[in-house]
Each structure stands twice: as C-alpha cells, then as structure tokens.
N, CA, C and O atoms as a Maestro MAE file, in Angstrom:
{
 s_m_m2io_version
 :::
 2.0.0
}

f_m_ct {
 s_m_title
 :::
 protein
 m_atom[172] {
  # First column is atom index #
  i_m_mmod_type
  r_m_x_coord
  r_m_y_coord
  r_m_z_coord
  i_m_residue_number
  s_m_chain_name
  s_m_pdb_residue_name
  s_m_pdb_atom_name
  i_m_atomic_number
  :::
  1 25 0.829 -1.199 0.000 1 A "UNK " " N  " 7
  2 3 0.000 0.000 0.000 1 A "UNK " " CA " 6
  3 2 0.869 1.257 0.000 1 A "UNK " " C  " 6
  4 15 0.410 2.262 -0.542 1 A "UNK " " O  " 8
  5 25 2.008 1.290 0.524 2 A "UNK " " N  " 7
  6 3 2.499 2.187 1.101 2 A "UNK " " CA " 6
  7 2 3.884 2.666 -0.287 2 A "UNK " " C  " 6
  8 15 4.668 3.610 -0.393 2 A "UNK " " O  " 8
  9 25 3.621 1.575 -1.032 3 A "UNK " " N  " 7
  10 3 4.554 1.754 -2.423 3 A "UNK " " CA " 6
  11 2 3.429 2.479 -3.785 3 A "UNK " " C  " 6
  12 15 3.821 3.275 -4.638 3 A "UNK " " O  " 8
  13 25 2.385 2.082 -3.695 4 A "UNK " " N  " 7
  14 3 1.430 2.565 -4.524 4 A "UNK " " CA " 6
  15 2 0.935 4.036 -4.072 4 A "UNK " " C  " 6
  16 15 0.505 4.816 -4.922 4 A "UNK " " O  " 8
  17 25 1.020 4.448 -2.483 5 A "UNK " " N  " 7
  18 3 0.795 5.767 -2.237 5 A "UNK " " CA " 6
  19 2 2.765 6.359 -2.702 5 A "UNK " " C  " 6
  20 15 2.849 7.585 -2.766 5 A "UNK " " O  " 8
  21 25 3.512 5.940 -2.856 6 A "UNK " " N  " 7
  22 3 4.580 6.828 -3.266 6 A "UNK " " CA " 6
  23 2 4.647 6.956 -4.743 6 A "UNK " " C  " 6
  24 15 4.918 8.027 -5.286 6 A "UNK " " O  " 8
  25 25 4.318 5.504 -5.601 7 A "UNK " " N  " 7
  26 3 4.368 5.826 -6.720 7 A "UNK " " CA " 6
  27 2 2.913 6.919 -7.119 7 A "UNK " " C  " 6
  28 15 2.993 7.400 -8.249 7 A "UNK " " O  " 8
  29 25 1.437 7.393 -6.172 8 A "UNK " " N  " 7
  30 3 1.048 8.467 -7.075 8 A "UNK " " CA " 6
  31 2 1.345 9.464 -6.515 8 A "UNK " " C  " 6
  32 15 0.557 10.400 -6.654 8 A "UNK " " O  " 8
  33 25 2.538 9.678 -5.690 9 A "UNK " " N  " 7
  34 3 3.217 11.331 -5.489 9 A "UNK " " CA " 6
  35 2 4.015 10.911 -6.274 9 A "UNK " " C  " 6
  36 15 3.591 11.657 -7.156 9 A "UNK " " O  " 8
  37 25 4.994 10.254 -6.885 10 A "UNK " " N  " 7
  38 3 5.949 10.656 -7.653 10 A "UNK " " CA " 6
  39 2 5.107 10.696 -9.128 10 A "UNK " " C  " 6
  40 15 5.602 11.372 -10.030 10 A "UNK " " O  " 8
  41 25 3.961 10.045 -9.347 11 A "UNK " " N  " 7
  42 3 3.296 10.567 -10.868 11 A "UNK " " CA " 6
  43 2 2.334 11.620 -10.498 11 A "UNK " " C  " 6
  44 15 1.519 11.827 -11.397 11 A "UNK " " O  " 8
  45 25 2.203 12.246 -9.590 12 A "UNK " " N  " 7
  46 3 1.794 13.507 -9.726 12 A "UNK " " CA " 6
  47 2 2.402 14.420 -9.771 12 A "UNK " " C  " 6
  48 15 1.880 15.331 -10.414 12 A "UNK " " O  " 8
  49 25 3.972 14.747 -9.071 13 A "UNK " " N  " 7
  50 3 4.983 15.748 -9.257 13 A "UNK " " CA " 6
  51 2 5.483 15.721 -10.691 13 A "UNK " " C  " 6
  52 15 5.908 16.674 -11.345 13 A "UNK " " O  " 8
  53 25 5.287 13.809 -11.240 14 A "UNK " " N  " 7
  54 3 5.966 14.174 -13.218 14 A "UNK " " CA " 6
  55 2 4.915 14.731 -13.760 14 A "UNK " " C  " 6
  56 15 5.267 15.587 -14.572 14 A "UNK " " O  " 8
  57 25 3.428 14.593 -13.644 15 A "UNK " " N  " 7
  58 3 2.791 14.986 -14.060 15 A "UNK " " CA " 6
  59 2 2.468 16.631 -14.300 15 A "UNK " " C  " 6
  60 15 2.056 17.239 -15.288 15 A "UNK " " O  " 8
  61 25 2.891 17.122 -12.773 16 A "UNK " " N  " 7
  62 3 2.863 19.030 -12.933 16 A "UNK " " CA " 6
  63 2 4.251 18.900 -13.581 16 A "UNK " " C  " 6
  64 15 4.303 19.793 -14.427 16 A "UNK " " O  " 8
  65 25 5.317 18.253 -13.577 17 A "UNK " " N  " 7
  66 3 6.101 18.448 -14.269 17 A "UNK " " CA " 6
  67 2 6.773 18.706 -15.984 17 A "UNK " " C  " 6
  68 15 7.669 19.334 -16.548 17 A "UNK " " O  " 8
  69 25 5.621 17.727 -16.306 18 A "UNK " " N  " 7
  70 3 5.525 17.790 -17.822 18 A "UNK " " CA " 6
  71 2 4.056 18.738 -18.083 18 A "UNK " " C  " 6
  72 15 3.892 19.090 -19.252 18 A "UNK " " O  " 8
  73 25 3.385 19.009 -17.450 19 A "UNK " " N  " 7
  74 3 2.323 20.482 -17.892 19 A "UNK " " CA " 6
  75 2 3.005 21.434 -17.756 19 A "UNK " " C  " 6
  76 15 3.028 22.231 -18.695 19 A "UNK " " O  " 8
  77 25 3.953 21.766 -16.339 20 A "UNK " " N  " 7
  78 3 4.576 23.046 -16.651 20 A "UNK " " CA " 6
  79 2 5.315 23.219 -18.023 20 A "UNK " " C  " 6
  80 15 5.113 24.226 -18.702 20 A "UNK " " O  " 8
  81 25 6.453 21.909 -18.556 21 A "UNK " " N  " 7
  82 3 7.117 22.579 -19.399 21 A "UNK " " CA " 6
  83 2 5.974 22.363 -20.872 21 A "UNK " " C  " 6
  84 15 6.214 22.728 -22.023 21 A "UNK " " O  " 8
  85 25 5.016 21.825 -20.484 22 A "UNK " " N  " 7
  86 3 4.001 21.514 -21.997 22 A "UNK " " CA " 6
  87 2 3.444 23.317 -22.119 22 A "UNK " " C  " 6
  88 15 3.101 23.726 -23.228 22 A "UNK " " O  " 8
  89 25 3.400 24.420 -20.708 23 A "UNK " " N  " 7
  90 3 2.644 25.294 -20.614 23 A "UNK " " CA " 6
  91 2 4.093 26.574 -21.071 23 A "UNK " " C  " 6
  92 15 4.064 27.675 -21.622 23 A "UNK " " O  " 8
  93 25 4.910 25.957 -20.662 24 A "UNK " " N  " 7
  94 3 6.239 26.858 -20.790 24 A "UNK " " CA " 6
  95 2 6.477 26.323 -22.923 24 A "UNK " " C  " 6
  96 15 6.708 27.254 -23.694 24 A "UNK " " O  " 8
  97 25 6.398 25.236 -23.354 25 A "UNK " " N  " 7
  98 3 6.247 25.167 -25.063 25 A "UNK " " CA " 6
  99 2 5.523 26.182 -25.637 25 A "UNK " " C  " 6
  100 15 5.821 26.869 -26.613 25 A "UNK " " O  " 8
  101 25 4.418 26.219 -24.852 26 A "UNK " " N  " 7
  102 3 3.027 26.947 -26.030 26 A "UNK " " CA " 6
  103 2 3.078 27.811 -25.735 26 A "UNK " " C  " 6
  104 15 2.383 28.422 -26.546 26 A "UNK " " O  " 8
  105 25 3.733 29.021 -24.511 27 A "UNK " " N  " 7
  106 3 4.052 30.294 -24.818 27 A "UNK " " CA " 6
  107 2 5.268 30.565 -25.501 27 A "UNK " " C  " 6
  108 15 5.570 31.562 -26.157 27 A "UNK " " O  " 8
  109 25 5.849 29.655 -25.285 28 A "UNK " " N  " 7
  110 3 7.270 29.845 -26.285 28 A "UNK " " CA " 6
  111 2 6.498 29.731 -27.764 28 A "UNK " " C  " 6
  112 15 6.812 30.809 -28.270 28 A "UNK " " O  " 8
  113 25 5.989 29.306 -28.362 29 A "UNK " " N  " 7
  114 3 5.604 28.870 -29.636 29 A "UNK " " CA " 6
  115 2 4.642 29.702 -30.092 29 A "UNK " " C  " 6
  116 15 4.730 30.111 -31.249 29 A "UNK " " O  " 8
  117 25 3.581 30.089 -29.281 30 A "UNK " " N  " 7
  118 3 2.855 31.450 -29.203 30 A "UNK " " CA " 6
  119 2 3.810 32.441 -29.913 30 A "UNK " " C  " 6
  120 15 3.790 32.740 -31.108 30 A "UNK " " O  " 8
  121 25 4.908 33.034 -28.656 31 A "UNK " " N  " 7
  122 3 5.534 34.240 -29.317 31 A "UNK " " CA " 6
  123 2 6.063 34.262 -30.290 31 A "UNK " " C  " 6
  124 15 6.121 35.237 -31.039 31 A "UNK " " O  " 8
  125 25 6.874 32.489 -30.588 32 A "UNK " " N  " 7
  126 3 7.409 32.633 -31.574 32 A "UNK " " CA " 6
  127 2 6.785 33.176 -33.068 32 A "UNK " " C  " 6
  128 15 7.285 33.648 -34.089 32 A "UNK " " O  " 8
  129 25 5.206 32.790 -32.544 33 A "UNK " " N  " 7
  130 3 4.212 33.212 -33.968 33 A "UNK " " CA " 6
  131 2 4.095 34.236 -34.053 33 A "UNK " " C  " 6
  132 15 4.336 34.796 -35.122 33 A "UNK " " O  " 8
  133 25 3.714 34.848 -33.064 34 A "UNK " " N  " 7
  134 3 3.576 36.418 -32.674 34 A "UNK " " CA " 6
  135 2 4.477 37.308 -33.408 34 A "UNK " " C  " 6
  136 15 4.062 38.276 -34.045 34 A "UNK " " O  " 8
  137 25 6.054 36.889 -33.293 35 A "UNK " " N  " 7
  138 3 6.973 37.557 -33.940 35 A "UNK " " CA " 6
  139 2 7.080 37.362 -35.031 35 A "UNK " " C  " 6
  140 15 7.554 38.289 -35.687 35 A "UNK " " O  " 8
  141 25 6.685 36.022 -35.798 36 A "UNK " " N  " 7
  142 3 6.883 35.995 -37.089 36 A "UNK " " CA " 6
  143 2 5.607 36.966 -37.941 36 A "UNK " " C  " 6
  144 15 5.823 37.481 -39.038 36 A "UNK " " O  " 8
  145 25 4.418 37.075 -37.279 37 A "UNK " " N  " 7
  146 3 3.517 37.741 -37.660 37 A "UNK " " CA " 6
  147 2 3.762 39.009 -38.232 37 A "UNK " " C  " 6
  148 15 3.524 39.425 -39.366 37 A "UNK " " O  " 8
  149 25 4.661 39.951 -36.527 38 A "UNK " " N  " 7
  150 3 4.436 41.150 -36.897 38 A "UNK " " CA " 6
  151 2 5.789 41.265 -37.962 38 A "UNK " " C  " 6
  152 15 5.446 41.778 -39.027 38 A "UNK " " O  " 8
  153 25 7.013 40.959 -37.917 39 A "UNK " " N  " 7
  154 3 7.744 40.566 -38.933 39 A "UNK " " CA " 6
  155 2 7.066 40.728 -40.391 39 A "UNK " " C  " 6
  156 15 7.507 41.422 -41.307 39 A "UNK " " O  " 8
  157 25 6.079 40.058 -40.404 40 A "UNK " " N  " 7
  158 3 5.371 39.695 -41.841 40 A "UNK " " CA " 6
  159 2 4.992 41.264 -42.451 40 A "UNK " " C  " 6
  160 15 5.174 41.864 -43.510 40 A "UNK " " O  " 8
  161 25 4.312 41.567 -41.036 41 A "UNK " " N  " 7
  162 3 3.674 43.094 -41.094 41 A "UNK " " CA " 6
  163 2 4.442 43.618 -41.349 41 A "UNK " " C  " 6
  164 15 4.271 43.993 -42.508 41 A "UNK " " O  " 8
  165 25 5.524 44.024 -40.888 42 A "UNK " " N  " 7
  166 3 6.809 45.106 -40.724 42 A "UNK " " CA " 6
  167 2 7.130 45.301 -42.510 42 A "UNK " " C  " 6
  168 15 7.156 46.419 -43.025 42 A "UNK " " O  " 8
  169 25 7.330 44.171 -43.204 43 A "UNK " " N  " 7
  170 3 7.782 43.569 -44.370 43 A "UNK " " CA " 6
  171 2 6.866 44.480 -45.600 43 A "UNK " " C  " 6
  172 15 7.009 44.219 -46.794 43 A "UNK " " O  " 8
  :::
 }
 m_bond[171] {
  # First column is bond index #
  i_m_from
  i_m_to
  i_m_order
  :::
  1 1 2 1
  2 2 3 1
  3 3 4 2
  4 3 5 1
  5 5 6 1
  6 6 7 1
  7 7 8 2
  8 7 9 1
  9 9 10 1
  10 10 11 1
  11 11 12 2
  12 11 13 1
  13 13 14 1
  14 14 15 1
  15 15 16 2
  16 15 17 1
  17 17 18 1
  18 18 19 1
  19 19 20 2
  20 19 21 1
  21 21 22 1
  22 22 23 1
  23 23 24 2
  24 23 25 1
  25 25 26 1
  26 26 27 1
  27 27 28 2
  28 27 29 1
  29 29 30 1
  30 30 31 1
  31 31 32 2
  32 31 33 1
  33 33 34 1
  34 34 35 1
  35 35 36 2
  36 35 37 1
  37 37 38 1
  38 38 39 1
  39 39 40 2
  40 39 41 1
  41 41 42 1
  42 42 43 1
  43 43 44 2
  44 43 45 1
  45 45 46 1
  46 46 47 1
  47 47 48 2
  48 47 49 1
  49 49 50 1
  50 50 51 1
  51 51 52 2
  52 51 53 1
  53 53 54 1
  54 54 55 1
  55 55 56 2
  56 55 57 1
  57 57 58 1
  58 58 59 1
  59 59 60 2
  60 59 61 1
  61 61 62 1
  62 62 63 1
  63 63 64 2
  64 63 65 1
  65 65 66 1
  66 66 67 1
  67 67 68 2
  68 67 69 1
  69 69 70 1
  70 70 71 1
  71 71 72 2
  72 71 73 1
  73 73 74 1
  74 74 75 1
  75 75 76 2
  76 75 77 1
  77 77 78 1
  78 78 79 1
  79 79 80 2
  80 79 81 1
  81 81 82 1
  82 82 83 1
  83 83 84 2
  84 83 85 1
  85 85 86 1
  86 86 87 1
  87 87 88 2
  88 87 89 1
  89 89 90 1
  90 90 91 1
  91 91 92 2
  92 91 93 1
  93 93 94 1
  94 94 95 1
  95 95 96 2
  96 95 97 1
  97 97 98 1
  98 98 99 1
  99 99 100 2
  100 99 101 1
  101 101 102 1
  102 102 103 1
  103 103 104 2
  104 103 105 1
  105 105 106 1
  106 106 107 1
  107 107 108 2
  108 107 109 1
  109 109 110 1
  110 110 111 1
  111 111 112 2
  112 111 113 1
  113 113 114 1
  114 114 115 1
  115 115 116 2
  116 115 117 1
  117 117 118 1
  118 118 119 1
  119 119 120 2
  120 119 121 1
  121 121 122 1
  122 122 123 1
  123 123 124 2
  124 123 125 1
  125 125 126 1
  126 126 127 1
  127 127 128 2
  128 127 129 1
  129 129 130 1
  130 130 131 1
  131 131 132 2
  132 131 133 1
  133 133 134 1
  134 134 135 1
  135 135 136 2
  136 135 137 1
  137 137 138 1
  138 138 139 1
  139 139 140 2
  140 139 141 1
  141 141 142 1
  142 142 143 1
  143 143 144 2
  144 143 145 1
  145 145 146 1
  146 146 147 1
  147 147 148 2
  148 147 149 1
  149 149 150 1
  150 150 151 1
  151 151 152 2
  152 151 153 1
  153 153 154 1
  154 154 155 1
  155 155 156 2
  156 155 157 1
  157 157 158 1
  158 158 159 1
  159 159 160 2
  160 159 161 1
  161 161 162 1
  162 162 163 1
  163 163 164 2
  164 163 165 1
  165 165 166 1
  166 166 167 1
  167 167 168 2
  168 167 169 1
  169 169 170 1
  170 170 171 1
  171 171 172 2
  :::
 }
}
C-alpha cells in the first residue's frame, strides 16, 4: 500500500512536471508566432 501511495506522489509531481514545461512550449511557440507575424507586417 504504502509503495502505490509513493508511486502516485511521484506521478503527480511528473505529471505538474511535464504540464509546466508543456505550458512553458506553447508560450514559447505562441511568441514565436507572434513575432513571425508582426515581422510579416513590418515587411
């Protein structure tokens, strides 16, 4: 019991772990559009 309560804290810490950097991608990828946009504009 006491191995199944550690393995779902350790898959819940990977779990915020891979949303943060899934949430840290899509603003990266966001701006990256963002800039290519106004770029386009600038052009």
């Amino acid at each position: 019991m006491f191995v199944v309560f550690q393995f779902l804290v350790y898959f819940r810490c990977l779990l915020r772990t891979i949303l943060d950097k899934g949430a840290f991608l899509v603003s990266a990828v966001s701006n990256l559009k963002k800039e290519a946009f106004f770029q386009k504009l600038e052009i």
